[in-house]
N, C-alpha and C positions, 0 to 999 in steps of 0.2 A: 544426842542419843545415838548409842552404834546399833547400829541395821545386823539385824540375825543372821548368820549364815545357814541357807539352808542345803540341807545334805542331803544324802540319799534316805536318811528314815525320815525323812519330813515330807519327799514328796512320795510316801509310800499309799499314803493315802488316795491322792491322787490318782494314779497306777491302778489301783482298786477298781477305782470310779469307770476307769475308761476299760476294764475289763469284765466290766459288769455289761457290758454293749453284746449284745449278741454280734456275729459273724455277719450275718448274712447283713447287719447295718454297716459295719464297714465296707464292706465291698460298695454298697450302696452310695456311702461317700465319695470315694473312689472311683466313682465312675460317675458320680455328681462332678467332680471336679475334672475328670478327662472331658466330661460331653462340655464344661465352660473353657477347655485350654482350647478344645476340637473349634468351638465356633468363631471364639476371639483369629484363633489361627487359621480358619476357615475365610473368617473375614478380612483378615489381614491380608490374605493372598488373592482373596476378589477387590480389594481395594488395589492393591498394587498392581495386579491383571488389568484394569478399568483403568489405574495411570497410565499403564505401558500403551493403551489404545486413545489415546486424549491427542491431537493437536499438538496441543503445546509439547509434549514427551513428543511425537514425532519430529519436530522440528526445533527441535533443543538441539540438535546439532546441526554445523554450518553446511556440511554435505547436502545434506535436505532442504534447508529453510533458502540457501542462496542459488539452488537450482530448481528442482521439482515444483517447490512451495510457489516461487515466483510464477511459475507455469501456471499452477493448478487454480493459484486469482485470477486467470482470466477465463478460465474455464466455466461451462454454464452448473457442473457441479460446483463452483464455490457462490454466486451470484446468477440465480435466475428469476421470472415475472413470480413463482410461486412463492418462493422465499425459505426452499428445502436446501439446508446445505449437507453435501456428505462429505465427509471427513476421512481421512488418509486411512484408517481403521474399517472403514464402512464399505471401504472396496477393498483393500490387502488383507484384512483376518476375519475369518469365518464367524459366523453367529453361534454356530452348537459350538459345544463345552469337548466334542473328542478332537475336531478337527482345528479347532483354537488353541488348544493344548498340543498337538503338533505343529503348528505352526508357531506359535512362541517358541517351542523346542528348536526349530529351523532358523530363526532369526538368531539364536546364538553365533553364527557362523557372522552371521553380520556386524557382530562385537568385533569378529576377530578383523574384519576387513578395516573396520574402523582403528581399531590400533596399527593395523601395518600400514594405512594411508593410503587403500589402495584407490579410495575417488577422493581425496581431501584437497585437490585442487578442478579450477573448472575443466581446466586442459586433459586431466586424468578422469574427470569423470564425462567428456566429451566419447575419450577412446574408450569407452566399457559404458559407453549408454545406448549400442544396439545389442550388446550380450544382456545386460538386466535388463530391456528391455524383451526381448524373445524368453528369457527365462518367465519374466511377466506374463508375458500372454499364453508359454505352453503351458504354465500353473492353470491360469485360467480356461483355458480351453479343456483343461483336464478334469478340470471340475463342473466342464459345463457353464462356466461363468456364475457360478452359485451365488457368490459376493453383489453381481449384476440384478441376479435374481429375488436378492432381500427385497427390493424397492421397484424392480422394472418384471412383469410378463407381460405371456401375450394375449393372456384372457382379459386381462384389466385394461388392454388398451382398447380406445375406441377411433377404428383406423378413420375414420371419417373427419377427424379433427389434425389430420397428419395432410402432409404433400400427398398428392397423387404416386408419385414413385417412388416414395419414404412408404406409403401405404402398402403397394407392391411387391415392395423389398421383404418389408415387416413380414407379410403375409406368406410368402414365398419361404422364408427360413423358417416360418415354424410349422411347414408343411416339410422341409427338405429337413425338418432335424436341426438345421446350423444354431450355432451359438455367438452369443452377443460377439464376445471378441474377432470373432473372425470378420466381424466389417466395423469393429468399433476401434479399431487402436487409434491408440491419440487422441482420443478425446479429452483428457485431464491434462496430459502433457506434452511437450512438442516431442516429434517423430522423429526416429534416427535417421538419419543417412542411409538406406537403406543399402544404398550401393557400395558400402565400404568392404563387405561381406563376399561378394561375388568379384569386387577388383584387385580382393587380399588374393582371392585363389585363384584370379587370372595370371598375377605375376607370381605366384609359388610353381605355376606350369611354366609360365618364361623361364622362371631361374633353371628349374629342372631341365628344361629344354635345350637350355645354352650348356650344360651340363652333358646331355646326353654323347654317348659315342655310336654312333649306328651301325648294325653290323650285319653283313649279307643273310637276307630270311627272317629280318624281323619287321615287324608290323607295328607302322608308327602310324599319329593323327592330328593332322592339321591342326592348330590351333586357331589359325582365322585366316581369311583367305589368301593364296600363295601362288604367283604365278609358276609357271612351267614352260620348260621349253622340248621340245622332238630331239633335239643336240643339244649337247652342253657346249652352251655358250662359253665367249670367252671373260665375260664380267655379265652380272645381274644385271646393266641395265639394258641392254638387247632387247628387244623385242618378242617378248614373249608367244608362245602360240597358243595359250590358254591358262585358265585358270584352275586350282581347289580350291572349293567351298570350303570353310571349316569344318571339322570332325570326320574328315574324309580317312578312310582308314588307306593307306600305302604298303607297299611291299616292299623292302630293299632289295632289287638285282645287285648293284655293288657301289663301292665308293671312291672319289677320287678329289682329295682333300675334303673341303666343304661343299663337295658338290655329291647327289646322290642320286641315284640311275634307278630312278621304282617304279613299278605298275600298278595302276589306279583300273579298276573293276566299274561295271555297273551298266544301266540298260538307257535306251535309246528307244526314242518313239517315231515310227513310219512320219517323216515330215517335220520334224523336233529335233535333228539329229546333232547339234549344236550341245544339244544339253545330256551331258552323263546327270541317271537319276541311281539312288541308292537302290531301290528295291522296284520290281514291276509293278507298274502299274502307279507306281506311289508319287506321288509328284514332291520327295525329298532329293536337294540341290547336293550332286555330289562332284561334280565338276560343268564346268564352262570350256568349251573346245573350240578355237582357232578354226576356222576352211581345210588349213593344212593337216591341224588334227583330227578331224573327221575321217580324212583318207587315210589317216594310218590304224583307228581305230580295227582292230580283229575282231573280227564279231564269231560265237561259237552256237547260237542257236540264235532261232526267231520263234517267234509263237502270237497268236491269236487272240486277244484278252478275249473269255467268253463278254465278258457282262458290256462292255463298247465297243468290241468290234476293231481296238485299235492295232493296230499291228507292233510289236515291241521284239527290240534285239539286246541279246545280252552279249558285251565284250567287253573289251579289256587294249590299254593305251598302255605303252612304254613312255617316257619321258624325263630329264632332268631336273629338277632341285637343287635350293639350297638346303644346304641342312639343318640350317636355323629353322625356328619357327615350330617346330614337331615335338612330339611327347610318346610316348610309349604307355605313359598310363589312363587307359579308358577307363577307369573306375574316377580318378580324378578329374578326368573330363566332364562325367557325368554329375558328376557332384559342383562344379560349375555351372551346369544347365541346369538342376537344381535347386541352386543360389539365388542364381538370376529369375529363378520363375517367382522364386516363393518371395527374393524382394521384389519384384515386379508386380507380380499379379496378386499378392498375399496380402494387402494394405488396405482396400476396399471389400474384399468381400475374400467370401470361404472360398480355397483356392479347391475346384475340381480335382480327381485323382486323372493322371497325366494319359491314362488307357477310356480316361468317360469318352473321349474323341476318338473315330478315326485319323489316319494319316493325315489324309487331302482335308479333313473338316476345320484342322487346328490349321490351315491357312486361312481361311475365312473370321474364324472366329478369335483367333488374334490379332487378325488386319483389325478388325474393328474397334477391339481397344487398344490397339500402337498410340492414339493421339495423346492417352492416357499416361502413358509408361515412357521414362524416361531416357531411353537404349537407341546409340547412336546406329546406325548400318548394319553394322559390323556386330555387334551387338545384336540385334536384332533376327540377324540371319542366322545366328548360333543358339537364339531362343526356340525358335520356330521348329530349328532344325533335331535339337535334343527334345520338344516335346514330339516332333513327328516320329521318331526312332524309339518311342516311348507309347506309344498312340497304342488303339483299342486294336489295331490289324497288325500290331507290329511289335508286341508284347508288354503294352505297359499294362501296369493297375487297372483294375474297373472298382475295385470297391470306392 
């Protein structure tokens, strides 16, 4: 039997039918089938949201599952007595729907890292695992640790069942305000090198320094400590008559090859006179003087400290250098002391702003956590000395 072909007057009737519908049910259609395209596609994009935060989607790739991931199984977030595990998702992407939606918008960037290769080996993601990781913590610290906060405050804890100075600490930061990361880092993953940060920009000042040309009337800064001599000797290894502290700011009088004729500033305490200090009163190291160098120092005033009683002279020493060793830029200097505070002191707990101290107090209360911090002498002597130059009497921060 042949099948009818049917035409345009056959489906006339048809046409009829569906024109008999009033309007207003059309629309009604219409918007019957947007609100089932809206939910399907609603759903579709919270199912695919909830892969992108899963475990397994975070460590589907080798970058992650053959470093962090390794890490993060020893950690008491992956295995503890309670049996709560939090997953890569539970601390990296927010719980609300505005700031989760920005943040998946953010990790596109991380597509792109991922295609150029920039951690796809251990070695490359050794060299860029204290940048992600400081990007890590200033996210969190920004947000107050909010990710911290799904699971951990401090009204739900019951400090009695914690250490005695776990209890302390606890209680102490959420009187001071502080936030989880600022004495939590590391907890899920191993720690950077903290020091790689402050030894990059110690030798970017070497380089510059070896660099430098010095020229009568400028004002250059020790980089770490640098003998001197009354006369320019005829080789470096002579016997020096004294030494500069590092960050010691210098004069050029003049130059004669690698050798540099500068005056070095600074005060002198009645009985102390061995030690040039940066400021009166302050007991910041800004030179060490020889017997010989004592007598040459010129001194242009004395004065009376009201509040000790002690007697202090301000002068001023002539003496030679090498001209190795020095930098002209004190803004890079500063950004080294910096460095070294914030890896130094930045790892345990909320680092104070560098003006909370007086001068004289950041010797005390750094001596006490040296056993703590890693920083050889020399090291050491330049921490002390950029937070005293930095201090509550000598214009750093108080907030």
């Amino acid at each position: 039997m042949v099948p009818a072909i049917v035409t345009a007057e056959g489906l006339a009737p048809v046409w009829k039918i569906f024109a008999r519908f009033d309007r207003k049910w059309t629309l009604a259609a219409v918007g019957l089938i947007g609100a089932v395209v809206g939910v399907i596609g609603w759903g579709g994009f919270n199912t695919v949201m909830e892969a992108t935060n899963s475990l397994e989607f975070c460590i589907s790739c080798h970058e992650m599952r053959s470093t962090v991931y390794e890490e993060y199984k020893k950690s008491i977030h992956y295995s503890n007595p309670a049996g709560v595990r939090a997953i890569c998702s539970d601390c990296h992407v927010p719980k609300d729907w505005t700031h989760k939606i920005v943040r998946k918008i953010q990790a596109t960037n991380e597509l792109w890292h991922k295609v150029a290769g920039t951690i796809d080996t251990p070695e490359k993601f050794e060299a860029e695992r204290l940048g992600l990781a400081r990007h890590v913590w200033q996210t969190m610290k920004d947000s107050d640790s909010r990710e911290c906060r799904n699971c951990h405050s401090f009204q739900a804890m019951d400090f009695t069942h914690q250490r005695p100075k776990a209890a302390e600490q606890m209680q102490k930061a959420a009187t001071d305000g502080s936030t989880c990361i600022d004495c939590h880092k590391g907890i899920a993953h191993k720690l950077p090198d903290m020091s790689t940060g402050y030894k990059s920009l110690y030798e970017e000042l070497a380089t510059l320094g070896k660099s430098l040309a010095p020229k009568t009337g400028d004002t250059l800064y020790t980089l770490a400590t640098k003998p001197f001599w009354l006369a320019r000797p005829a080789d470096a290894d002579a016997t020096s008559d004294g030494k500069l502290l590092a960050a010691t700011p210098v004069a050029v009088l003049a130059r004669d090859g690698d050798w540099l004729q500068i005056a070095v500033a600074g005060w002198q305490q009645e009985g102390a006179e061995r030690m040039f200090y940066a400021l009166q009163g302050k007991r910041i190291f800004a030179a060490a003087l020889g017997p010989d160098a004592v007598e040459k120092v010129v001194r242009s005033k004395t004065m009376t400290d009201p509040d000790t009683d002690q007697v202090w002279s301000e002068g001023r020493l002539t003496a030679w250098v090498k001209s190795d060793g020095l930098v002209a830029d004190r803004a890079r200097l500063d950004a080294y002391g910096a460095e070294m505070y914030n890896a130094s002191c930045g790892l345990c707990h909320s680092l104070p702003p560098t003006g909370h101290y007086l001068a004289n107090q950041w010797i005390g209360n750094l001596n006490a956590m040296k056993r703590f911090i890693g920083l050889d002498d020399e090291q050491y002597r330049f921490l002390q000395k950029y937070l005293q130059m930095h201090a509550q009497d000598t214009g750093g921060r108080h907030e």
